[in-house]
C-alpha positions in Angstrom: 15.7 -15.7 42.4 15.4 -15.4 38.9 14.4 -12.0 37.1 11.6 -13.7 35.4 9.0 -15.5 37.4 6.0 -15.4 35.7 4.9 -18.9 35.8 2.7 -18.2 32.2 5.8 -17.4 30.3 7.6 -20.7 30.6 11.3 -21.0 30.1 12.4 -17.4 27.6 15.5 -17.7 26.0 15.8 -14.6 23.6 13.6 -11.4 24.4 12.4 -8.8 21.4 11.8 -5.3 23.7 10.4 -2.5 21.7 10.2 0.7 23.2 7.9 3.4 22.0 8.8 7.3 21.1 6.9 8.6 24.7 8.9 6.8 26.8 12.2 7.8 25.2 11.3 11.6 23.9 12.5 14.7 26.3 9.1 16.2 27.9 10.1 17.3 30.9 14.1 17.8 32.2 16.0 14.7 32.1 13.3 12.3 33.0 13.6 10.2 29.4 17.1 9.6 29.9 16.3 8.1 33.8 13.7 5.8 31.5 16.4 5.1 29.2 18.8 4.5 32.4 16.2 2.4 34.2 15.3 0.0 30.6 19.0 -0.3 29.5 20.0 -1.9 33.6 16.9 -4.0 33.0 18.2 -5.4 29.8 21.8 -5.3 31.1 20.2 -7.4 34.5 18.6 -10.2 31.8 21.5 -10.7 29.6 23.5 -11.2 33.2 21.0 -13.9 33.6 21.9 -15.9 30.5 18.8 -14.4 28.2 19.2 -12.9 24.9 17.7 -9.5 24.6 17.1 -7.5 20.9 16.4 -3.7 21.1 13.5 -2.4 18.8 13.2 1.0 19.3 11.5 3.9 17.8 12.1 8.1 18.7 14.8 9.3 16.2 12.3 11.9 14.9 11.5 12.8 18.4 14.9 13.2 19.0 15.8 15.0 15.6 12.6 17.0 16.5 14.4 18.4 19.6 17.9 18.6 18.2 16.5 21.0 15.4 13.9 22.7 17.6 11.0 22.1 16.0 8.1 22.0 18.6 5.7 19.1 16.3 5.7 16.8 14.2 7.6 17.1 10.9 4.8 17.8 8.2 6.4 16.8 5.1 8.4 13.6 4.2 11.6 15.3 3.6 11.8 17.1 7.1 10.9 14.1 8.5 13.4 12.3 7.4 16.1 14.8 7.9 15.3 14.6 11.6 15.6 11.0 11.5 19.2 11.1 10.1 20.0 13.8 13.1 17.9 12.1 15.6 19.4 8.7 15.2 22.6 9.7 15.9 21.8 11.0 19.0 19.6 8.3 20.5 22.6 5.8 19.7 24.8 7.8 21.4 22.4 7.8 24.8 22.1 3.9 24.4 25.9 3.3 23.7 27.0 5.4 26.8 24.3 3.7 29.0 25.0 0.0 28.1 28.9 1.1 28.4 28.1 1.7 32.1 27.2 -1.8 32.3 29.7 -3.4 30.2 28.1 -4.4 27.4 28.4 -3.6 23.6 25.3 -2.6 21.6 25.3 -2.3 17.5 22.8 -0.6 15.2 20.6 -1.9 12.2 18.5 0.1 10.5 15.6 -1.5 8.0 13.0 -1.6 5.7 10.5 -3.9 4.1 12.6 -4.4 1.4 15.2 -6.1 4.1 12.6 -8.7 5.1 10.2 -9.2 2.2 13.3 -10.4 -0.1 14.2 -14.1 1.4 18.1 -13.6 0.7 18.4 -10.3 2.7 16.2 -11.7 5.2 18.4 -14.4 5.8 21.1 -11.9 5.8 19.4 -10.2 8.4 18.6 -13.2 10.4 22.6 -14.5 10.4 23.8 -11.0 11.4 21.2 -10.9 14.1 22.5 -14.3 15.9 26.1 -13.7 15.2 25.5 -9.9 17.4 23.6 -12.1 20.1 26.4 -15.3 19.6 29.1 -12.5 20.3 27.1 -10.6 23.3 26.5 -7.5 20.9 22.5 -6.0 21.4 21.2 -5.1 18.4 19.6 -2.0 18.6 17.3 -1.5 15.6 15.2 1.1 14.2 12.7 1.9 10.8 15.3 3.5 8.6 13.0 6.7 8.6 16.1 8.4 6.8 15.2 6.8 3.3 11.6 4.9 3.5 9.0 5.7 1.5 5.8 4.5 1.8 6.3 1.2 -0.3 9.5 -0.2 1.9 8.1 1.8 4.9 6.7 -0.5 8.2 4.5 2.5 9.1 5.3 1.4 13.0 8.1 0.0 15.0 5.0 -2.5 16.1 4.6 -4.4 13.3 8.7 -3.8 12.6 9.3 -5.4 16.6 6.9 -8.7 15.6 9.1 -9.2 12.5 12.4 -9.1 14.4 10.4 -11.5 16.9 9.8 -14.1 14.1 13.6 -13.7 12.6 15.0 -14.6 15.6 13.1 -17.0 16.8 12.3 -15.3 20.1 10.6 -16.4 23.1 8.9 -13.4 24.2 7.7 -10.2 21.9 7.2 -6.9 24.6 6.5 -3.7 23.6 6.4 -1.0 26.3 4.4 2.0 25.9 2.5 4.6 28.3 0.4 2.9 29.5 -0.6 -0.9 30.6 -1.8 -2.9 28.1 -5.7 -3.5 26.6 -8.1 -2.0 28.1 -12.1 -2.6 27.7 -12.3 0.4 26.3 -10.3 3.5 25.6 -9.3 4.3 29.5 -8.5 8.2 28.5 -12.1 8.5 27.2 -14.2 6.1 29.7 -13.8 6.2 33.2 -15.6 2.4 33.4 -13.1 0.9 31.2 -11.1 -2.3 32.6 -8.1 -3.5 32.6 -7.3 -7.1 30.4 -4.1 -8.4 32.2 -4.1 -12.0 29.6 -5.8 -12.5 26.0 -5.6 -16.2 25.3 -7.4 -15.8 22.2 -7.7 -12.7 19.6 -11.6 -12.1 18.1 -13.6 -9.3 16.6 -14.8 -8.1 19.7 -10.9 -8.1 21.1 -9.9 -5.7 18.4 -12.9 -3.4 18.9 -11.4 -2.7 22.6 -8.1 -1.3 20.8 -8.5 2.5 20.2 -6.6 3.1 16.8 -5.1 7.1 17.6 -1.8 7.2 18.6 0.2 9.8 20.7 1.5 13.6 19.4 5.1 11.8 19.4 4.5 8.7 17.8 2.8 6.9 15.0 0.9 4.3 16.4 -2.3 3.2 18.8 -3.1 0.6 20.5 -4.2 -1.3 16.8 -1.0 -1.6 16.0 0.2 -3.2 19.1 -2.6 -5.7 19.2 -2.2 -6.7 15.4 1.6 -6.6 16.5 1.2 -9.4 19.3 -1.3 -11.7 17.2 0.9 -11.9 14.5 3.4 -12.8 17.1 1.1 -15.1 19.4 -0.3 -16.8 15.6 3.9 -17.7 15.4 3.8 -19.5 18.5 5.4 -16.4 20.3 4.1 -14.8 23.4 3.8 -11.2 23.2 3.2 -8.4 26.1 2.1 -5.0 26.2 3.1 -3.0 29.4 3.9 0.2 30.8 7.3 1.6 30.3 6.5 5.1 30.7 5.9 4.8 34.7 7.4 1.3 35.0 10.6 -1.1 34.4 10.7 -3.8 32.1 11.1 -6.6 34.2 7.7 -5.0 36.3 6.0 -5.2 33.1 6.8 -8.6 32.5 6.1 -10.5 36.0 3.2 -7.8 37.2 -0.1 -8.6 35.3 -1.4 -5.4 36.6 1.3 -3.6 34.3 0.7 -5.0 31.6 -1.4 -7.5 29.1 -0.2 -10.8 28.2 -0.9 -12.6 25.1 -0.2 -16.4 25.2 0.5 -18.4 21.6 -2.2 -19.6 19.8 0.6 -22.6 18.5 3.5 -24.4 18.8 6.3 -22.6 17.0 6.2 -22.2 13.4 9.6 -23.0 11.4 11.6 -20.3 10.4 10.1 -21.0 6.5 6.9 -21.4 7.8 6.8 -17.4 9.2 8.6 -16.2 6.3 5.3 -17.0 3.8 2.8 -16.7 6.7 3.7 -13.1 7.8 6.7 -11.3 6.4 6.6 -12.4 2.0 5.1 -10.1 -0.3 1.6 -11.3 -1.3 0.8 -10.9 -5.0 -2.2 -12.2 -5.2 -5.6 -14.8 -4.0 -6.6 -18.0 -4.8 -10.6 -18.2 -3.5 -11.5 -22.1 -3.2 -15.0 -24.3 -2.3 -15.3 -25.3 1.5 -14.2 -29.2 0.0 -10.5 -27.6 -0.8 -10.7 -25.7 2.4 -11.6 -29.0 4.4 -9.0 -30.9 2.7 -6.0 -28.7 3.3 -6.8 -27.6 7.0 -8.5 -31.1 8.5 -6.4 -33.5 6.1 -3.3 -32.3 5.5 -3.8 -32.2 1.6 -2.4 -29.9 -1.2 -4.4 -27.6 -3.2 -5.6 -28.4 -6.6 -7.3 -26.9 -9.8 -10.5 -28.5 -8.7 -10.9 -26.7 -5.4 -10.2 -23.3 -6.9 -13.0 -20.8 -7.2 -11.5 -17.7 -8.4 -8.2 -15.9 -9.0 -7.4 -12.6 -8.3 -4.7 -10.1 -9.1 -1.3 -11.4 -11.5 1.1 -13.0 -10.3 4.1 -15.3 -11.4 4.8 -19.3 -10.1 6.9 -18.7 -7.1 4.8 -15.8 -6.1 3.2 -16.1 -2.6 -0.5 -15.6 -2.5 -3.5 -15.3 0.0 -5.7 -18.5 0.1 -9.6 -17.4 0.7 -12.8 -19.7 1.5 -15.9 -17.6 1.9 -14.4 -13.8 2.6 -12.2 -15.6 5.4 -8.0 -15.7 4.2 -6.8 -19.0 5.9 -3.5 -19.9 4.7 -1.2 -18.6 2.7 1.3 -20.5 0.3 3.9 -20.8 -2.6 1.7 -21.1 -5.7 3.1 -23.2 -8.8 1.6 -21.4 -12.1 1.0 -17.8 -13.1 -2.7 -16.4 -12.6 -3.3 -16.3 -16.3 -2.6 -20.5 -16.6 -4.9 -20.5 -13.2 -7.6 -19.0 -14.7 -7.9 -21.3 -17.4 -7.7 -24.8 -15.0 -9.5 -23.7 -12.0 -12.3 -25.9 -11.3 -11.1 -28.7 -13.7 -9.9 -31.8 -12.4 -6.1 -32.4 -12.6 -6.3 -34.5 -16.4 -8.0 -31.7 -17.5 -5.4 -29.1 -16.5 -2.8 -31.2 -18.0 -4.6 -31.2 -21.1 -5.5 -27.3 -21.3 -1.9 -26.4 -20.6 -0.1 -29.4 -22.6 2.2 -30.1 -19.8 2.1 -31.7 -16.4 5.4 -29.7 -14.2 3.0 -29.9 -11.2 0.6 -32.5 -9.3 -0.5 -29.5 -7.4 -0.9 -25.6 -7.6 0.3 -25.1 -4.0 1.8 -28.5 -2.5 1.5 -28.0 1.7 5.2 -28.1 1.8 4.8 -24.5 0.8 1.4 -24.0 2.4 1.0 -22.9 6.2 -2.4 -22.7 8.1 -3.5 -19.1 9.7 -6.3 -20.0 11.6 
């Protein structure tokens, strides 16, 4: 019988895991590396069984915490960051001498936004990642803590586990963590709260469930692992959120009482088509009439000067920007003039432009080659 059963999940080829700081930080004798045991045969077990697997994982300050013998968190950047260099090093080794027990060959990557937001380097990243996975090498891949700052940081392996999702082209985005998915409410603070074992679609009152603190070893809530999954689930990716604290993997995966799953809200977007959508650096909006709105979600149209409404922020032609229609941000896309030219040709109709500018390079100021739809 294969590993994977749940009938929801459909056929997974490539598996994103990201494992949270609890699950893999020393709180009582020994028990994090039995975790670390039990999640490594798991991933060992599914690569058997002819599915990819990438390792996101998080606890190199918990484990630089302990090395140095600090008893909290680090307080200022610097410390921090020195117990990421130490702790790094340390959590590899566990990893490299637990996958070694079962044969197979793990390598690490270490990132920041920078490493995604500029296209080349993401495509680096993306061709390193399938060659590892081509050559049955698990990438094992962590927020390079060591050097961030707060402009190239992630701020959460979350968000940092989705990305890795959409590079690869993965079936399935899981994060573990210490407990078992969405709840109704926070569980520690109300006894009445219920458990949420599928989302099929993501609202307002979805997000209000998720209680934003995180734990006193790691960085995020259960905010981050929501916004985590929709990004995912808005990619055409499914996502889960289980517990790995108490539980294995595959549990989490196949046992709906484990976990929550989120099932794509699409097909799968093309690699280009995530890039712009979630991962490239928006400089700016573009705020347009409901017509323009209409046009490019129902019909398939590009945007022009006519639609536009307002511009806001500076940014260059080749710049990626937020499209808005009354507060609401609905796509995103590749715009073809700077903001000061926009200013002067939005609302005009496309002679006009031409004639205001006293050249005609584009038809359009995003065509929907380089548009893609959000909602």
């Amino acid at each position: 019988m294969a590993l994977l059963h749940r009938k929801e999940l459909g056929e997974i080829k490539r598996i994103v895991v990201k494992v949270g700081s609890k699950i893999l930080t020393p709180q009582h004798e020994n028990e994090h590396l039995q975790r670390i045991a039990s999640l490594v045969s798991n991933i060992s077990q599914l690569i058997d069984e002819g599915i990819q697997i990438i390792l996101v994982t998080s606890g190199a300050v918990s484990h630089g915490r302990l090395v140095l013998g600090l008893t909290e968190k680090p307080k200022t950047i610097p410390l921090k960051q020195a117990c990421a260099g130490v702790g790094q090093i340390e959590l590899l080794n566990i990893y490299r001498r637990k996958f070694d027990r079962h044969g197979k060959h793990c390598g690490q990557i270490l990132l920041t936004w920078d490493d995604l937001r500029n296209k080349k380097r993401y495509l680096n990243l993306r061709n390193t990642l399938h060659a590892m996975l081509e050559n049955n090498i698990i990438p094992i891949i962590n927020e390079n803590d060591s050097v961030g700052v707060d402009e190239i940081k992630f701020g959460d392996n979350d968000t940092l586990g989705a990305q890795i999702a959409m590079v690869t082209d993965s079936d399935l985005f899981i994060t573990l963590t210490d407990i078992n998915g969405l709840y109704t409410a926070n569980p520690k603070k109300d006894p009445e709260a219920t458990h949420i074992p599928l989302v099929e679609e993501f609202s307002d009152l979805l997000r209000k469930m998720a209680d934003g603190e995180g734990t006193d070893v790691g960085t995020g809530g259960m905010v981050t692992k929501l916004n985590a999954s929709e990004m995912c689930c808005r990619a055409g990716i499914a996502a889960i959120v289980g517990d790995g604290y108490d539980h294995e993997l595959v549990d989490c995966i196949n046992n709906p009482v484990l976990g929550t799953l989120f099932l794509p809200l699409r097909d799968k977007m093309p690699s280009r088509d995530r890039f712009i959508a979630f991962t490239d650096t928006i400089a700016g909006e573009i705020h347009v009439d409901k017509g323009a709105r209409d046009a490019i979600v129902n019909e398939g149209k590009s945007l022009l000067p006519a639609g536009i409404t307002a511009n806001v922020g500076e940014f260059s032609d080749g710049d990626t920007v937020n499209i808005i229609c009354d507060g609401e941000i609905f796509s995103r896309g590749i715009i073809n003039y700077p903001s000061e030219e926009i200013a002067r040709i939005k609302g005009k109709n496309s002679e006009d432009s031409r004639m205001i500018l006293g050249t005609s390079r584009f038809g359009s100021v995003i065509h929907r080659n380089n548009m893609v739809i959000l909602k």
